[in-house]
C-alpha positions as CSV (number, residue, x, y, z in Angstrom):
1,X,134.1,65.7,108.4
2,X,135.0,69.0,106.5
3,X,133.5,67.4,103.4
4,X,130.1,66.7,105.1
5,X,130.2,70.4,106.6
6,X,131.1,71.6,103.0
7,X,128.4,70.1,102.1
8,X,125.4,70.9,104.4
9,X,126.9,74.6,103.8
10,X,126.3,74.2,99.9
11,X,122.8,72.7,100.2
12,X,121.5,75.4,102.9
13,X,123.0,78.2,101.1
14,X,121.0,77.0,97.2
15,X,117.6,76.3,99.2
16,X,117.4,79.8,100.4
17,X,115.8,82.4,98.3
18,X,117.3,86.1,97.9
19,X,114.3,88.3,99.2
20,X,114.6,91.6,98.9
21,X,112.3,94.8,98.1
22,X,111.5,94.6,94.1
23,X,110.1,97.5,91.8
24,X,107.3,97.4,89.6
25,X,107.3,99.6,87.0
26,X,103.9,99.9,84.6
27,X,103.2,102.1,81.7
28,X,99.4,102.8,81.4
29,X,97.3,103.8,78.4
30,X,94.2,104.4,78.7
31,X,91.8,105.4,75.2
32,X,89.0,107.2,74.9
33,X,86.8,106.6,72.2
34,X,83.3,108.6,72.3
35,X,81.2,108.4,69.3
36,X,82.9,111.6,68.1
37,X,86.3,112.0,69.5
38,X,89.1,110.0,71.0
39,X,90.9,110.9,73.5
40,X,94.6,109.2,75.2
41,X,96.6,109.4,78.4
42,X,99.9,107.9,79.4
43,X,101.1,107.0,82.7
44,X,104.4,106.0,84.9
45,X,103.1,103.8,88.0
46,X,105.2,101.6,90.2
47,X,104.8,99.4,92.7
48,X,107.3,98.0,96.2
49,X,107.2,94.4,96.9
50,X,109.0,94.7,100.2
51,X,111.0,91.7,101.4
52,X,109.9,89.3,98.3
53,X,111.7,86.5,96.0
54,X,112.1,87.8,92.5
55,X,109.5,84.9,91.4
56,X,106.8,86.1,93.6
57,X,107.3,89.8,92.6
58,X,107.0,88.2,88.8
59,X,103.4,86.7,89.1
60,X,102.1,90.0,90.9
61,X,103.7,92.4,88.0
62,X,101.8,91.4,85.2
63,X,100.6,92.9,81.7
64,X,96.9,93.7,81.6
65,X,94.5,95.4,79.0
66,X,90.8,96.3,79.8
67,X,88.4,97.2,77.7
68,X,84.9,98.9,78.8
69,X,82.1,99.7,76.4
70,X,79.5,101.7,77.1
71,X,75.9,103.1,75.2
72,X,79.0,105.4,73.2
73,X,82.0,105.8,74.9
74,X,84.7,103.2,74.8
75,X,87.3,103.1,77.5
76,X,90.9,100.7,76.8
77,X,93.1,100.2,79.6
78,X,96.4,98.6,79.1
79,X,99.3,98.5,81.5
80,X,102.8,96.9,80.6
81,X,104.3,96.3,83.6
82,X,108.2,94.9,84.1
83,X,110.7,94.6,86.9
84,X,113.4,97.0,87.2
């Protein structure tokens, strides 16, 4: 009996995931480039998943890069995001 309890304890316990509130943390560039000049920023953002499984909170923080052109201005987004 106490194996079968030992057991059901172990199987319960692995088939639960840890959720908890998990950080975000993203460093955005963005680039300027006008015909004449070029211009850069830099930028701390971060993001709470509340009350979410550490794989989850994986596929939402994710690297991204945009880039938008224009008649003479060039705009480059990127973001490199991680979880602290």
């Amino acid at each position: 009996m106490k194996k079968i309890l030992f057991m059901i304890t172990v199987v319960s316990l692995t088939m639960v995931s840890c959720k908890k509130d998990r950080t975000c943390e993203c460093q955005t560039s963005t680039i300027v480039e006008n015909s004449n000049t070029i211009n850069s920023s830099s930028e701390v953002n971060q993001t709470v998943y509340i009350h979410t499984s550490k794989r989850t909170a994986k596929l939402a923080c994710i690297h991204s890069k945009t880039v938008n052109v224009n008649t003479n201005t060039t705009v480059t987004t990127e973001s490199d995001c991680h979880l602290k």
